[in-house]
C-alpha positions in Angstrom: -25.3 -6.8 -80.0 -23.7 -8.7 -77.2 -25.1 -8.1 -73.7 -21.5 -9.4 -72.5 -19.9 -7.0 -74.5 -21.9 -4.4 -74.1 -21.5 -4.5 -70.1 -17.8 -4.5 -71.0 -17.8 -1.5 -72.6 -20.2 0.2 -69.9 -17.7 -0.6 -67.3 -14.5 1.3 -69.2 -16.9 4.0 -69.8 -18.1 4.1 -66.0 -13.9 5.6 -65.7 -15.5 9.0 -66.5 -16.8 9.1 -63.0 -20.4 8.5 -64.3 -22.0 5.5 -62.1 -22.3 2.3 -64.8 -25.5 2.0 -63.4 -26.6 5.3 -65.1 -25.1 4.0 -68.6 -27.0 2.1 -70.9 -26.2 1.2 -74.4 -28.6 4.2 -75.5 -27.0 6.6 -73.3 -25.6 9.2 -75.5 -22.3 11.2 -74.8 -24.4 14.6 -74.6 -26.8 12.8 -72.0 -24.3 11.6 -69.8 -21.9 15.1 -70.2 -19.3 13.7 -72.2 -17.3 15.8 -74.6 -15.2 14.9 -77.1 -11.7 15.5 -74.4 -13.5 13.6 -72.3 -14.2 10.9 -74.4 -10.2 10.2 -74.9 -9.8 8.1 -71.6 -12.6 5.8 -71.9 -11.4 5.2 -75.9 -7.3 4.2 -74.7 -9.3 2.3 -72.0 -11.2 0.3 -74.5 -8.3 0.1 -77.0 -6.6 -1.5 -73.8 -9.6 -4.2 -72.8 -10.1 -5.4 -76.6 -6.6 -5.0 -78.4 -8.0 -3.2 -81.0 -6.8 0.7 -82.4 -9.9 2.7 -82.5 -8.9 5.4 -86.5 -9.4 8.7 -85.2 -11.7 9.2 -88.1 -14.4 6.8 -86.3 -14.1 8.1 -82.5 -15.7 11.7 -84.2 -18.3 10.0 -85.5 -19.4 7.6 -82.5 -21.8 9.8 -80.7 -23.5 7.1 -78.0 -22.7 3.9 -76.3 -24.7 1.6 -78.3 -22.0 3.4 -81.1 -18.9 2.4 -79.1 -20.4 -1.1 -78.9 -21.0 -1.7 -82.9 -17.7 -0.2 -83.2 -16.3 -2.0 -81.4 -17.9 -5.4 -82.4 -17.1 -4.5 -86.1 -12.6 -4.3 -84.7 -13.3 -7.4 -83.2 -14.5 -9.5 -86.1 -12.4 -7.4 -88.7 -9.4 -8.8 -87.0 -10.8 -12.0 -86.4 -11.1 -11.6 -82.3 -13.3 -13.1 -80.3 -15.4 -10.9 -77.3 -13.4 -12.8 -74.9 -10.1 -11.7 -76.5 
């Protein structure tokens, strides 16, 4: 996984009032009191950042951030974006 990417998607995540500093790409959602409402914001946020639509079907199963990172690694070269995009 990419570090750069993976601080990207720390950083959206950090909009849940939860320091970045206290994120890391193990962090799960129950660790850092996250719920599945709360979790909507940071998802737009990074549907925003990357230009990529997140299916539904996949946010209930990403459960940590090293999850949100593969998935969203896998958008970006399924639709032939580049980290930077």
């Amino acid at each position: 996984m990419e570090d750069e990417l993976a601080k990207r998607v720390i950083s959206l995540a950090a909009i849940q009032h939860i320091p970045a500093e206290q994120i890391s790409v193990d962090s799960t959602f129950l660790d850092l009191g996250v719920d599945s409402l709360d979790g909507i914001n940071p998802i737009f946020a990074l549907e925003n950042e990357f230009n990529v639509s997140i299916p539904d079907e996949a946010t209930r199963e990403i459960k940590d951030t090293r999850g949100l990172c593969e998935g969203i690694a896998a958008l970006l070269g399924a639709t032939g974006h580049t980290e930077g995009a």
